[in-house]
C-alpha positions, 0 to 999 in steps of 0.5 A, spaced: 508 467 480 509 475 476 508 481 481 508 488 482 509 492 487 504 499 487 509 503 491 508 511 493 514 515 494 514 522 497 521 521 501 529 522 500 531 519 494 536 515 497 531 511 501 527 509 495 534 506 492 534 503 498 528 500 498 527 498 491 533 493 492 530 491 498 524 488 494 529 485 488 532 481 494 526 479 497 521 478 492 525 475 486 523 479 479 518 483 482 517 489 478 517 496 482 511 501 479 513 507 482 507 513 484 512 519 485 509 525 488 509 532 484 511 534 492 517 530 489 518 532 483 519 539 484 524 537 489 528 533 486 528 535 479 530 529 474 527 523 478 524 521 474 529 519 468 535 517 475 528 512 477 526 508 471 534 506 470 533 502 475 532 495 472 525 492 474 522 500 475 517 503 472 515 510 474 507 512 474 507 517 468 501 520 473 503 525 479 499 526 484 500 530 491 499 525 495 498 527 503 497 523 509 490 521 511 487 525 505 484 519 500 489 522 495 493 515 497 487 512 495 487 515 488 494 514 487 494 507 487 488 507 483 493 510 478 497 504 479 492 499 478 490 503 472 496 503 470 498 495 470 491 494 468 491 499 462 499 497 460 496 489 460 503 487 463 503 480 464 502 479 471 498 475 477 497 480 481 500 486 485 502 487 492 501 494 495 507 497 499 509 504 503 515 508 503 517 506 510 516 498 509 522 493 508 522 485 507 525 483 512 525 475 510 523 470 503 518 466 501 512 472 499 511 468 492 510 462 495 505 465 500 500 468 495 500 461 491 493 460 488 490 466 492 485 471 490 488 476 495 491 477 501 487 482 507 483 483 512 476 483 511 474 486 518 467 490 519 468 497 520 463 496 527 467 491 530 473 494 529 473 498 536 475 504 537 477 506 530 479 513 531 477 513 522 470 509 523 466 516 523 469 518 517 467 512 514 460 512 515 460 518 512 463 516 506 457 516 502 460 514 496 464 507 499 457 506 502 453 506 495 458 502 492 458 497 497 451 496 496 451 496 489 455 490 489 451 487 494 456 488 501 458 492 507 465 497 508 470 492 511 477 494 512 484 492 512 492 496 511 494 498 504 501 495 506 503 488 505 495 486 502 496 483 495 490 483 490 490 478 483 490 482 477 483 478 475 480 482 482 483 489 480 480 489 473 474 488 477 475 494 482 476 498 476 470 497 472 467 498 479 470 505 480 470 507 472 462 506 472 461 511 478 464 518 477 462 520 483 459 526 486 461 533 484 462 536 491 467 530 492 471 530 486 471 538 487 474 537 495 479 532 492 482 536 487 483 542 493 490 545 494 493 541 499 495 547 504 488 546 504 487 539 504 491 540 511 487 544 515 483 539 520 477 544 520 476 542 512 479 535 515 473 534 519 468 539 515 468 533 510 470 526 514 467 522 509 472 525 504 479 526 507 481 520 510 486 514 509 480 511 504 485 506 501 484 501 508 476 501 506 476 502 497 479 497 496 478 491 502 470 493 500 470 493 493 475 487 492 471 482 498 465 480 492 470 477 487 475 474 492 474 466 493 480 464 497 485 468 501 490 469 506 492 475 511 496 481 509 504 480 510 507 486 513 506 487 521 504 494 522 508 498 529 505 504 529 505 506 536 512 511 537 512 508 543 513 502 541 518 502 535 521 497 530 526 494 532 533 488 530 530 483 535 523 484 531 527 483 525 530 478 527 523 474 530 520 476 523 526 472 519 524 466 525 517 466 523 515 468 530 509 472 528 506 467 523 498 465 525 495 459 524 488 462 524 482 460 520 485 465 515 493 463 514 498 469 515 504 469 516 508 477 516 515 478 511 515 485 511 515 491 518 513 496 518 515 503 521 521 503 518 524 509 519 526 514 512 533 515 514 539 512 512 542 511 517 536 508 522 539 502 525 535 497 523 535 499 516 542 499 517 541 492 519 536 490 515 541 492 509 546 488 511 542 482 510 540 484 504 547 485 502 549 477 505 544 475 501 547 478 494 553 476 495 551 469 497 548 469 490 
């Protein structure tokens, strides 16, 4: 099974090298497309040409500003998938990552054998207590398209969901048959020094919000026939940080379920963007055993 990893990269250029041999070590001839943001470019000049050296990277000629919780996360990876679709690279399917994720155990590949995808499928309603919820009820774009393809807005994280490359070349003709509207396309080609501001956030809820946790679960749910759950286990509470023994009971399979849609977790996430953080450090180590073993 050939995959690629949609990864956004925004951050310090050594963590993105400790990242992308994360994903080699873990997930064996995986190839990496990276979104780079145009933040990014301007600060490192030259990333580009230092990136695409790596053996198995391919960087997105498409830059975008990508910003938290603003939908633009949504839009680069839809520039990855255009990118996968349009370049007819050879593979099965993609998986979607963050720049604060890490494999921390192997056997991803054999996890997504013989499905569809891996996410959530879970009703915007039933989530309780979704601070986002509003927002998507307002997304009358996502709601239209979700009736057209004869279905409801469900959610599932971006990190650690996998959809096959058949899926993706569906969710683009779905995308490119509706343009969406005039207000919209106008609001999300907005500065992003506006785009920040939480009075213009919640002027126009059903725009700027994380839509890549709603877009791509709703427009994929039609055309999946078998699937399994995400495989990264998401701590975002800072009180309640990532941690060796989380690495640890990860690599032991302790958090692994065997309810009616299978999940078993492989990757962790928040990892701190520093070189130095100890549990980076300690992940690193395993990865550096691992080489040499091999």
């Amino acid at each position: 099974m050939k995959l690629v990893v949609s990864l956004l990269v925004h951050e310090q250029e050594e963590v993105i090298f400790d990242q992308i041999r994360n994903f080699k070590c873990f997930v064996p001839d995986v190839s990496i497309l990276l979104h780079i943001s145009s933040e990014l470019h301007r600060r490192a000049p030259g990333i580009t040409q230092r990136l695409s050296a790596e053996s198995g990277v391919i960087v997105n000629p498409v830059s975008l500003e990508t910003l938290w919780a603003d939908g633009s996360q949504a839009e680069a990876h839809i520039a990855n998938i255009r990118y996968i679709i349009g370049s007819g690279m050879k593979i099965d399917g993609c998986i979607f990552h963050a720049s604060n994720d890490l494999f921390v155990r192997e056997g991803v590949i054999d996890y997504l054998k013989g499905q569809n995808a891996a996410c959530t499928q879970r009703e915007i309603k039933k989530i309780s207590k979704w601070y986002w919820s509003q927002h998507v009820n307002r997304d009358k774009s996502l709601h239209f398209l979700a009736s057209k393809l004869g279905t409801k807005p469900v959610w599932s994280e971006i990190e650690g969901s996998f959809y096959s490359t058949e899926v993706l070349a569906h969710v683009l003709k779905v995308l490119d048959d509706y343009s969406g509207t005039l207000m919209e396309k106008g609001l999300r080609r907005l500065p992003s020094f506006i785009r920040r501001r939480r009075r213009i956030r919640n002027a126009f809820k059903g725009v700027f919000y994380p839509r890549e946790e709603t877009l791509f679960p709703t427009l994929a749910k039609p055309f999946i026939e078998k699937r399994v759950g995400p495989y990264c286990l998401l701590k975002l509470d800072t009180n309640d940080p990532v941690t060796i023994t989380d690495v640890d009971r990860m690599r032991e399979g302790k958090f692994d379920s065997t309810s009616t849609v299978p999940r078993k977790f492989f990757v962790l996430k928040r990892i701190n963007r520093q070189l130095n953080d100890p549990v980076r450090c300690y992940i690193r180590n395993i990865v550096e055993l691992n080489s040499k073993k091999s």
